[in-house]
C-alpha positions as a Markdown table, in Angstrom:
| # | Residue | x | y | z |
|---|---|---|---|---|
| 1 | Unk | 0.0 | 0.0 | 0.0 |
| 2 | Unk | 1.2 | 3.3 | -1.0 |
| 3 | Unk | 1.8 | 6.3 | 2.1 |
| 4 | Unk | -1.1 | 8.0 | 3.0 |
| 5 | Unk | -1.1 | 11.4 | 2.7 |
| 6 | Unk | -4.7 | 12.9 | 3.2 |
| 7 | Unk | -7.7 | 12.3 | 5.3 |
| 8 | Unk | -10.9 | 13.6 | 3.4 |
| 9 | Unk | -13.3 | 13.7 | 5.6 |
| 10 | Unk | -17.6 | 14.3 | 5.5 |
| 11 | Unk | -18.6 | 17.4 | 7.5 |
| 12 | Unk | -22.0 | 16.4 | 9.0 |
| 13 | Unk | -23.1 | 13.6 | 11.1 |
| 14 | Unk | -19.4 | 12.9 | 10.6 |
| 15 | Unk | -17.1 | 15.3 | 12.7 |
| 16 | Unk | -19.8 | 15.7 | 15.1 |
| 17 | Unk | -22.3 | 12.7 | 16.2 |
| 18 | Unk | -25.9 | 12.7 | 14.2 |
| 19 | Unk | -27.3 | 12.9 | 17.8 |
| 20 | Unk | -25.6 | 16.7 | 18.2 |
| 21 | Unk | -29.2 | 17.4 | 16.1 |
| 22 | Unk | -26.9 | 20.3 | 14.0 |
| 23 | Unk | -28.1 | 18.6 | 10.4 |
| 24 | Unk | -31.4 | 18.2 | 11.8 |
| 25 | Unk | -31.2 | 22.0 | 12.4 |
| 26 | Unk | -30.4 | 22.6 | 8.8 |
| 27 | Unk | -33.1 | 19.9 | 7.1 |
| 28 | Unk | -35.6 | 21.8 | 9.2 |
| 29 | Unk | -34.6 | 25.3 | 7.4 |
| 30 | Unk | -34.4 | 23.9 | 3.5 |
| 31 | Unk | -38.4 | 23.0 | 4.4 |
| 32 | Unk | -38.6 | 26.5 | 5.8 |
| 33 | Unk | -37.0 | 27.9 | 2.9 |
| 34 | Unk | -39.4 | 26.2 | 0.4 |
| 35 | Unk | -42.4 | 27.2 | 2.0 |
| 36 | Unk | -41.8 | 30.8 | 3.1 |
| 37 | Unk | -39.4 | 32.0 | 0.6 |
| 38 | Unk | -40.4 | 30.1 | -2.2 |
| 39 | Unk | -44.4 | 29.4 | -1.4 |
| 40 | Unk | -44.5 | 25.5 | -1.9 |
| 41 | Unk | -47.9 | 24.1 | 0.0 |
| 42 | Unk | -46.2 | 22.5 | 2.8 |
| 43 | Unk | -47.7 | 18.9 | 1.7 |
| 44 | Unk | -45.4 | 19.1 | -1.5 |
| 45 | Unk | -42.1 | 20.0 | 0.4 |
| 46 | Unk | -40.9 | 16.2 | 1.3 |
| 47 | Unk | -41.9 | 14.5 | -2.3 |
| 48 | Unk | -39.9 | 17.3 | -3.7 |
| 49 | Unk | -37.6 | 17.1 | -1.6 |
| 50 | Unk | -37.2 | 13.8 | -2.1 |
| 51 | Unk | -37.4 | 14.0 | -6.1 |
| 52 | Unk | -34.4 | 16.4 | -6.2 |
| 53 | Unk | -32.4 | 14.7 | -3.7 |
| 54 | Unk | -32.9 | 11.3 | -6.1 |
| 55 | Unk | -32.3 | 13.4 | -9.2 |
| 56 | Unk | -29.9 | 15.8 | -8.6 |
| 57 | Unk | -27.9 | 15.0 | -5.5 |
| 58 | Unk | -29.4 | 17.9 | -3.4 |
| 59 | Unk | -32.2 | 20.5 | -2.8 |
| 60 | Unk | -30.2 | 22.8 | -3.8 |
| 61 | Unk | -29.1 | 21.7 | -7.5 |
| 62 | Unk | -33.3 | 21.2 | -8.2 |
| 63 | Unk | -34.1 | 24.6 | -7.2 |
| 64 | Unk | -31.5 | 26.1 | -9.2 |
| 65 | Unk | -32.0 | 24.1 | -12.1 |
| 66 | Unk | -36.0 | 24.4 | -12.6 |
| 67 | Unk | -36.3 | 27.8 | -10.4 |
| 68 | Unk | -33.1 | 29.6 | -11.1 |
| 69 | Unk | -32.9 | 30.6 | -7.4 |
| 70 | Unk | -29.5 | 32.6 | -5.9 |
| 71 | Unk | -27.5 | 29.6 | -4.7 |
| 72 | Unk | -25.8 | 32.0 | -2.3 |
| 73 | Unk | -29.4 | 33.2 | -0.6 |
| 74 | Unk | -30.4 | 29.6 | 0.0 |
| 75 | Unk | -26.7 | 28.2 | 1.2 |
| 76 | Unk | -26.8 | 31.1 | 3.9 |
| 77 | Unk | -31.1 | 30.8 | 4.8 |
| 78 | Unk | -30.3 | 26.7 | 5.2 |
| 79 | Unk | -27.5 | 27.0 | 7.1 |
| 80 | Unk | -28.5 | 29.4 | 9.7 |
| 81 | Unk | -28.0 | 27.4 | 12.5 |
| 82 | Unk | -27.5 | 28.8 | 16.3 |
| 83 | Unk | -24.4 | 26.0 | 17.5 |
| 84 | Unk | -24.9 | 26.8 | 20.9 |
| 85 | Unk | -26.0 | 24.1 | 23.0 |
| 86 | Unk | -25.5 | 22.0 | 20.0 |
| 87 | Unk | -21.6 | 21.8 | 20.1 |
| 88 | Unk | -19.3 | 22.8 | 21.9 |
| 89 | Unk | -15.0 | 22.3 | 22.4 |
| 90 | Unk | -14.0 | 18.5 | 21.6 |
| 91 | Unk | -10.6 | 17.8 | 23.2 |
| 92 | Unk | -10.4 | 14.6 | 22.4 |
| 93 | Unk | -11.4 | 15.1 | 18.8 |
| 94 | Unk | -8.6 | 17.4 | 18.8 |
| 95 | Unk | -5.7 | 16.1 | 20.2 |
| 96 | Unk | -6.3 | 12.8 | 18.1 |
| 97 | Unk | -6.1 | 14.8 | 15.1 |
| 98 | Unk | -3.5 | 16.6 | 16.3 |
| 99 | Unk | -1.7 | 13.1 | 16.6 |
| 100 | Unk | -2.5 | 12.4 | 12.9 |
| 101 | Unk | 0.4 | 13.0 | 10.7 |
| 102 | Unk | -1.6 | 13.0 | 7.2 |
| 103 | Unk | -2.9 | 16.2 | 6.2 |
| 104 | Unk | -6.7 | 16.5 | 6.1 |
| 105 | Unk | -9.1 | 18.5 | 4.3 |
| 106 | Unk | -13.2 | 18.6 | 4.7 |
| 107 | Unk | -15.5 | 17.5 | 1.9 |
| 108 | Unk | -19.3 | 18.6 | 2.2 |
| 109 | Unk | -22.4 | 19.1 | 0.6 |
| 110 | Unk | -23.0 | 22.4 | 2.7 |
| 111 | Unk | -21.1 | 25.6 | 2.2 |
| 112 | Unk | -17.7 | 26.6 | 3.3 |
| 113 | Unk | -19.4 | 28.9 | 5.9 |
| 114 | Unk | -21.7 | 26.6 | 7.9 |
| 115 | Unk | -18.1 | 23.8 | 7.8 |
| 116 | Unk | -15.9 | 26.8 | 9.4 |
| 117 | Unk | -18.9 | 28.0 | 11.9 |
| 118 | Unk | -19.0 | 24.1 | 13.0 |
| 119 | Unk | -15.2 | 23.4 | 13.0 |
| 120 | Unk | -14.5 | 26.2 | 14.9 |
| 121 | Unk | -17.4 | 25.2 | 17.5 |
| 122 | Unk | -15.6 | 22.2 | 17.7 |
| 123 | Unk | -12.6 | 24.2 | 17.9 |
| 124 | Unk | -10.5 | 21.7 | 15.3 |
| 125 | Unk | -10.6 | 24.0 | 12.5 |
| 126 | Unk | -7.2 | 24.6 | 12.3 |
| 127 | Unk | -6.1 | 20.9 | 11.6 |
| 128 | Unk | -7.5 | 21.2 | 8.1 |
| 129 | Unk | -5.8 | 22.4 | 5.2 |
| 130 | Unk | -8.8 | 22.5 | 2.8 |
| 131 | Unk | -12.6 | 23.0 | 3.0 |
| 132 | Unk | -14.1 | 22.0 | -0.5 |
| 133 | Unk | -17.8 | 23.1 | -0.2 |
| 134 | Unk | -20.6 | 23.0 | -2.7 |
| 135 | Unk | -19.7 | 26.0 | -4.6 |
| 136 | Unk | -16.3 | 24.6 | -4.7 |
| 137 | Unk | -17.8 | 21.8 | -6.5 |
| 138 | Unk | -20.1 | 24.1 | -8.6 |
| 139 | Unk | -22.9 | 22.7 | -6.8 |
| 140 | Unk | -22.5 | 19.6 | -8.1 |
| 141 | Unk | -23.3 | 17.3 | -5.3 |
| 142 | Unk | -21.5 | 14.2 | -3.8 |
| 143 | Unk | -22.0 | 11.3 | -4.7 |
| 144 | Unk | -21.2 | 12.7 | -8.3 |
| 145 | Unk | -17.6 | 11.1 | -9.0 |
| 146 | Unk | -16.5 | 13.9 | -10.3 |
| 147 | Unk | -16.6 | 16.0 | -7.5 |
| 148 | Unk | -13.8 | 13.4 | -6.0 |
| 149 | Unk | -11.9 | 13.7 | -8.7 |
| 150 | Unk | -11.7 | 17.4 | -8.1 |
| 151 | Unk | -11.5 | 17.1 | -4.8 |
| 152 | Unk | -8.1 | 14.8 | -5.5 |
| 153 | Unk | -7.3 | 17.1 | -8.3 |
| 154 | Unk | -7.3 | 20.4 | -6.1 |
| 155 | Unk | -4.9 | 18.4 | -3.6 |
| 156 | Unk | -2.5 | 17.6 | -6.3 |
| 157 | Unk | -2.9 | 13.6 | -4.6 |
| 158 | Unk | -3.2 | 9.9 | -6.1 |
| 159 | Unk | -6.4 | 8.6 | -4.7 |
| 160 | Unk | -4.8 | 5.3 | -3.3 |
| 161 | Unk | -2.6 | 7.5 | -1.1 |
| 162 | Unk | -6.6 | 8.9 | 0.7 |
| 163 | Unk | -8.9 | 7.6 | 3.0 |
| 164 | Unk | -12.7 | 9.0 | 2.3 |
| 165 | Unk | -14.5 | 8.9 | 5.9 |
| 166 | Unk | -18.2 | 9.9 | 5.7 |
| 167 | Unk | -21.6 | 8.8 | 7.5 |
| 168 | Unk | -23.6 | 7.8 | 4.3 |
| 169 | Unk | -22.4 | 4.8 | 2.9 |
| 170 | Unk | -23.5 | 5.5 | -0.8 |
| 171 | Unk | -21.0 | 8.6 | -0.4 |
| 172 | Unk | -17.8 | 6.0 | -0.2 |
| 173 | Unk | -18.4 | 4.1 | -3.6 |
| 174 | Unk | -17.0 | 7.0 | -5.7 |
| 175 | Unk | -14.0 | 7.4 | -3.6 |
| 176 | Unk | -13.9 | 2.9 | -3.7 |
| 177 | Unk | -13.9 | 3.2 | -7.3 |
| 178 | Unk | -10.9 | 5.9 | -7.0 |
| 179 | Unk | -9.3 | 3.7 | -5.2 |
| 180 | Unk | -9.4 | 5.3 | -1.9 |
| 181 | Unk | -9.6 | 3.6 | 1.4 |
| 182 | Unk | -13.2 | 4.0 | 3.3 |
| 183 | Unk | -14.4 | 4.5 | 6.6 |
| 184 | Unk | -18.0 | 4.6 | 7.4 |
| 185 | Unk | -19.2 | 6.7 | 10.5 |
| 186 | Unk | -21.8 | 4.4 | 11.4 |
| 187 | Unk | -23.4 | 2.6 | 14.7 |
| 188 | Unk | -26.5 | 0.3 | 12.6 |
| 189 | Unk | -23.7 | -2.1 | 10.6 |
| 190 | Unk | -22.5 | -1.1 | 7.7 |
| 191 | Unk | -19.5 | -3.5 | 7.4 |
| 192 | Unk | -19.4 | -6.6 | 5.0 |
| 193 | Unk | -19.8 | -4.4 | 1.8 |
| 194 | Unk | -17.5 | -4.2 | -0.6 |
| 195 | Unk | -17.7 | -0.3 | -1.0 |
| 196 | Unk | -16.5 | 0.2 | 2.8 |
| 197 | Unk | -13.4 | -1.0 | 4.0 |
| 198 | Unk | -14.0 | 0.2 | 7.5 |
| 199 | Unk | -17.1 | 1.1 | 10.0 |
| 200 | Unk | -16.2 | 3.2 | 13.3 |
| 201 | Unk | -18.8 | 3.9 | 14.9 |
| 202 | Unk | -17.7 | 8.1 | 15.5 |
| 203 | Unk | -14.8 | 10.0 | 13.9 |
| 204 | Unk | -12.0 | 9.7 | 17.3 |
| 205 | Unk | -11.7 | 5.9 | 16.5 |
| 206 | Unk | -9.9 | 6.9 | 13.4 |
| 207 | Unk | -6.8 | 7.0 | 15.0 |
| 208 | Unk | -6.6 | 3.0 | 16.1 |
| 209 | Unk | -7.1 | 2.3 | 12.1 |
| 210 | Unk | -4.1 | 4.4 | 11.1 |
Protein backbone atom coordinates (compact mmCIF):
# COMPACT_ATOMS: atom_id res chain seq x y z
CA UNK A 1 0.00 0.00 0.00
CA UNK A 2 1.15 3.28 -0.99
CA UNK A 3 1.78 6.25 2.07
CA UNK A 4 -1.07 8.05 2.97
CA UNK A 5 -1.08 11.36 2.69
CA UNK A 6 -4.74 12.85 3.17
CA UNK A 7 -7.75 12.28 5.29
CA UNK A 8 -10.86 13.60 3.37
CA UNK A 9 -13.31 13.69 5.60
CA UNK A 10 -17.60 14.30 5.53
CA UNK A 11 -18.60 17.44 7.52
CA UNK A 12 -21.98 16.42 9.03
CA UNK A 13 -23.05 13.64 11.08
CA UNK A 14 -19.44 12.90 10.57
CA UNK A 15 -17.05 15.31 12.68
CA UNK A 16 -19.77 15.73 15.09
CA UNK A 17 -22.35 12.75 16.23
CA UNK A 18 -25.88 12.67 14.24
CA UNK A 19 -27.30 12.95 17.80
CA UNK A 20 -25.62 16.74 18.22
CA UNK A 21 -29.16 17.42 16.12
CA UNK A 22 -26.93 20.25 13.95
CA UNK A 23 -28.07 18.60 10.43
CA UNK A 24 -31.36 18.21 11.77
CA UNK A 25 -31.19 22.02 12.44
CA UNK A 26 -30.40 22.56 8.82
CA UNK A 27 -33.08 19.94 7.12
CA UNK A 28 -35.64 21.83 9.22
CA UNK A 29 -34.56 25.32 7.44
CA UNK A 30 -34.42 23.90 3.53
CA UNK A 31 -38.42 23.04 4.44
CA UNK A 32 -38.56 26.52 5.81
CA UNK A 33 -36.97 27.89 2.89
CA UNK A 34 -39.36 26.16 0.38
CA UNK A 35 -42.42 27.20 1.98
CA UNK A 36 -41.82 30.75 3.14
CA UNK A 37 -39.39 32.04 0.62
CA UNK A 38 -40.41 30.12 -2.17
CA UNK A 39 -44.35 29.43 -1.38
CA UNK A 40 -44.54 25.51 -1.88
CA UNK A 41 -47.90 24.12 -0.04
CA UNK A 42 -46.17 22.47 2.78
CA UNK A 43 -47.68 18.88 1.68
CA UNK A 44 -45.42 19.11 -1.48
CA UNK A 45 -42.10 20.05 0.40
CA UNK A 46 -40.93 16.25 1.31
CA UNK A 47 -41.94 14.53 -2.28
CA UNK A 48 -39.93 17.34 -3.68
CA UNK A 49 -37.61 17.14 -1.62
CA UNK A 50 -37.20 13.84 -2.09
CA UNK A 51 -37.35 14.02 -6.09
CA UNK A 52 -34.38 16.38 -6.20
CA UNK A 53 -32.39 14.69 -3.75
CA UNK A 54 -32.88 11.28 -6.13
CA UNK A 55 -32.31 13.36 -9.19
CA UNK A 56 -29.88 15.79 -8.62
CA UNK A 57 -27.86 14.98 -5.47
CA UNK A 58 -29.41 17.89 -3.40
CA UNK A 59 -32.22 20.46 -2.84
CA UNK A 60 -30.17 22.78 -3.77
CA UNK A 61 -29.07 21.68 -7.50
CA UNK A 62 -33.27 21.23 -8.19
CA UNK A 63 -34.14 24.64 -7.19
CA UNK A 64 -31.54 26.10 -9.20
CA UNK A 65 -31.97 24.11 -12.11
CA UNK A 66 -35.96 24.44 -12.58
CA UNK A 67 -36.35 27.83 -10.40
CA UNK A 68 -33.06 29.57 -11.11
CA UNK A 69 -32.92 30.61 -7.41
CA UNK A 70 -29.51 32.57 -5.94
CA UNK A 71 -27.48 29.64 -4.73
CA UNK A 72 -25.78 32.00 -2.29
CA UNK A 73 -29.44 33.24 -0.56
CA UNK A 74 -30.38 29.60 -0.02
CA UNK A 75 -26.71 28.18 1.24
CA UNK A 76 -26.77 31.06 3.89
CA UNK A 77 -31.06 30.79 4.78
CA UNK A 78 -30.33 26.75 5.24
CA UNK A 79 -27.46 27.00 7.09
CA UNK A 80 -28.51 29.39 9.75
CA UNK A 81 -27.97 27.37 12.48
CA UNK A 82 -27.54 28.80 16.33
CA UNK A 83 -24.41 25.96 17.45
CA UNK A 84 -24.86 26.81 20.94
CA UNK A 85 -26.05 24.10 22.97
CA UNK A 86 -25.48 22.04 19.97
CA UNK A 87 -21.64 21.84 20.06
CA UNK A 88 -19.28 22.81 21.88
CA UNK A 89 -15.00 22.33 22.43
CA UNK A 90 -14.04 18.51 21.61
CA UNK A 91 -10.61 17.82 23.23
CA UNK A 92 -10.45 14.60 22.42
CA UNK A 93 -11.43 15.10 18.83
CA UNK A 94 -8.60 17.35 18.81
CA UNK A 95 -5.74 16.08 20.20
CA UNK A 96 -6.27 12.81 18.09
CA UNK A 97 -6.14 14.79 15.06
CA UNK A 98 -3.50 16.60 16.27
CA UNK A 99 -1.70 13.12 16.65
CA UNK A 100 -2.46 12.44 12.87
CA UNK A 101 0.40 12.96 10.65
CA UNK A 102 -1.58 13.05 7.19
CA UNK A 103 -2.90 16.23 6.17
CA UNK A 104 -6.65 16.48 6.10
CA UNK A 105 -9.07 18.51 4.28
CA UNK A 106 -13.23 18.64 4.74
CA UNK A 107 -15.48 17.52 1.90
CA UNK A 108 -19.25 18.56 2.22
CA UNK A 109 -22.35 19.09 0.63
CA UNK A 110 -23.00 22.37 2.65
CA UNK A 111 -21.10 25.58 2.20
CA UNK A 112 -17.75 26.56 3.26
CA UNK A 113 -19.43 28.94 5.94
CA UNK A 114 -21.68 26.65 7.85
CA UNK A 115 -18.13 23.78 7.83
CA UNK A 116 -15.88 26.76 9.40
CA UNK A 117 -18.91 28.04 11.93
CA UNK A 118 -19.03 24.11 13.01
CA UNK A 119 -15.19 23.41 12.96
CA UNK A 120 -14.48 26.22 14.92
CA UNK A 121 -17.35 25.16 17.51
CA UNK A 122 -15.64 22.15 17.68
CA UNK A 123 -12.59 24.17 17.92
CA UNK A 124 -10.54 21.71 15.27
CA UNK A 125 -10.60 24.03 12.52
CA UNK A 126 -7.15 24.62 12.28
CA UNK A 127 -6.08 20.92 11.59
CA UNK A 128 -7.47 21.22 8.13
CA UNK A 129 -5.78 22.36 5.18
CA UNK A 130 -8.80 22.52 2.78
CA UNK A 131 -12.64 22.99 2.95
CA UNK A 132 -14.06 22.03 -0.48
CA UNK A 133 -17.75 23.07 -0.19
CA UNK A 134 -20.59 22.98 -2.71
CA UNK A 135 -19.72 25.97 -4.57
CA UNK A 136 -16.25 24.60 -4.74
CA UNK A 137 -17.78 21.83 -6.54
CA UNK A 138 -20.08 24.10 -8.64
CA UNK A 139 -22.90 22.74 -6.85
CA UNK A 140 -22.51 19.60 -8.07
CA UNK A 141 -23.28 17.27 -5.29
CA UNK A 142 -21.51 14.22 -3.75
CA UNK A 143 -22.05 11.28 -4.74
CA UNK A 144 -21.19 12.66 -8.27
CA UNK A 145 -17.58 11.06 -8.99
CA UNK A 146 -16.50 13.87 -10.34
CA UNK A 147 -16.58 16.00 -7.52
CA UNK A 148 -13.84 13.42 -5.97
CA UNK A 149 -11.87 13.69 -8.70
CA UNK A 150 -11.73 17.38 -8.13
CA UNK A 151 -11.51 17.09 -4.80
CA UNK A 152 -8.07 14.84 -5.54
CA UNK A 153 -7.28 17.13 -8.31
CA UNK A 154 -7.31 20.41 -6.13
CA UNK A 155 -4.86 18.41 -3.57
CA UNK A 156 -2.51 17.58 -6.28
CA UNK A 157 -2.91 13.57 -4.59
CA UNK A 158 -3.25 9.91 -6.09
CA UNK A 159 -6.43 8.62 -4.67
CA UNK A 160 -4.78 5.30 -3.27
CA UNK A 161 -2.60 7.49 -1.08
CA UNK A 162 -6.62 8.95 0.70
CA UNK A 163 -8.93 7.58 3.02
CA UNK A 164 -12.69 8.96 2.32
CA UNK A 165 -14.47 8.89 5.91
CA UNK A 166 -18.17 9.87 5.69
CA UNK A 167 -21.58 8.84 7.54
CA UNK A 168 -23.58 7.78 4.28
CA UNK A 169 -22.41 4.81 2.85
CA UNK A 170 -23.53 5.51 -0.82
CA UNK A 171 -20.95 8.63 -0.40
CA UNK A 172 -17.81 6.02 -0.25
CA UNK A 173 -18.43 4.14 -3.59
CA UNK A 174 -16.98 6.98 -5.71
CA UNK A 175 -14.03 7.42 -3.55
CA UNK A 176 -13.91 2.93 -3.72
CA UNK A 177 -13.91 3.24 -7.27
CA UNK A 178 -10.87 5.93 -7.02
CA UNK A 179 -9.30 3.66 -5.23
CA UNK A 180 -9.36 5.34 -1.85
CA UNK A 181 -9.63 3.58 1.35
CA UNK A 182 -13.21 4.04 3.26
CA UNK A 183 -14.42 4.53 6.62
CA UNK A 184 -18.02 4.56 7.43
CA UNK A 185 -19.21 6.69 10.51
CA UNK A 186 -21.83 4.43 11.37
CA UNK A 187 -23.37 2.60 14.68
CA UNK A 188 -26.45 0.35 12.63
CA UNK A 189 -23.66 -2.14 10.57
CA UNK A 190 -22.47 -1.14 7.68
CA UNK A 191 -19.54 -3.48 7.42
CA UNK A 192 -19.42 -6.60 5.00
CA UNK A 193 -19.76 -4.43 1.81
CA UNK A 194 -17.53 -4.20 -0.56
CA UNK A 195 -17.67 -0.29 -1.03
CA UNK A 196 -16.52 0.24 2.82
CA UNK A 197 -13.40 -0.96 4.00
CA UNK A 198 -14.00 0.19 7.52
CA UNK A 199 -17.08 1.14 10.05
CA UNK A 200 -16.22 3.16 13.33
CA UNK A 201 -18.81 3.93 14.86
CA UNK A 202 -17.74 8.12 15.48
CA UNK A 203 -14.80 10.00 13.94
CA UNK A 204 -12.03 9.71 17.34
CA UNK A 205 -11.66 5.92 16.49
CA UNK A 206 -9.89 6.87 13.39
CA UNK A 207 -6.79 7.04 15.02
CA UNK A 208 -6.56 2.97 16.15
CA UNK A 209 -7.09 2.28 12.11
CA UNK A 210 -4.09 4.43 11.14
Amino acid sequence: MKELKYLIIDLDNTVYPESAGVFRKVDQRINRYLEEKMGFPREEVNPLRAKYYSQYGTTLRGLMIHYKIDPNDYLEYVHDVDLNGLLSKDEKLNRILKKIPQKKAIFTNGSKAHAENVLRKLEIIDNFTNIFDIVAMDYIAKPNPQTYRKVIEKLKVEAVRCIYIDDIEKNLIPAKELGMKTVCVSNDGSDGKPHVDFVIREIAEIEKLL
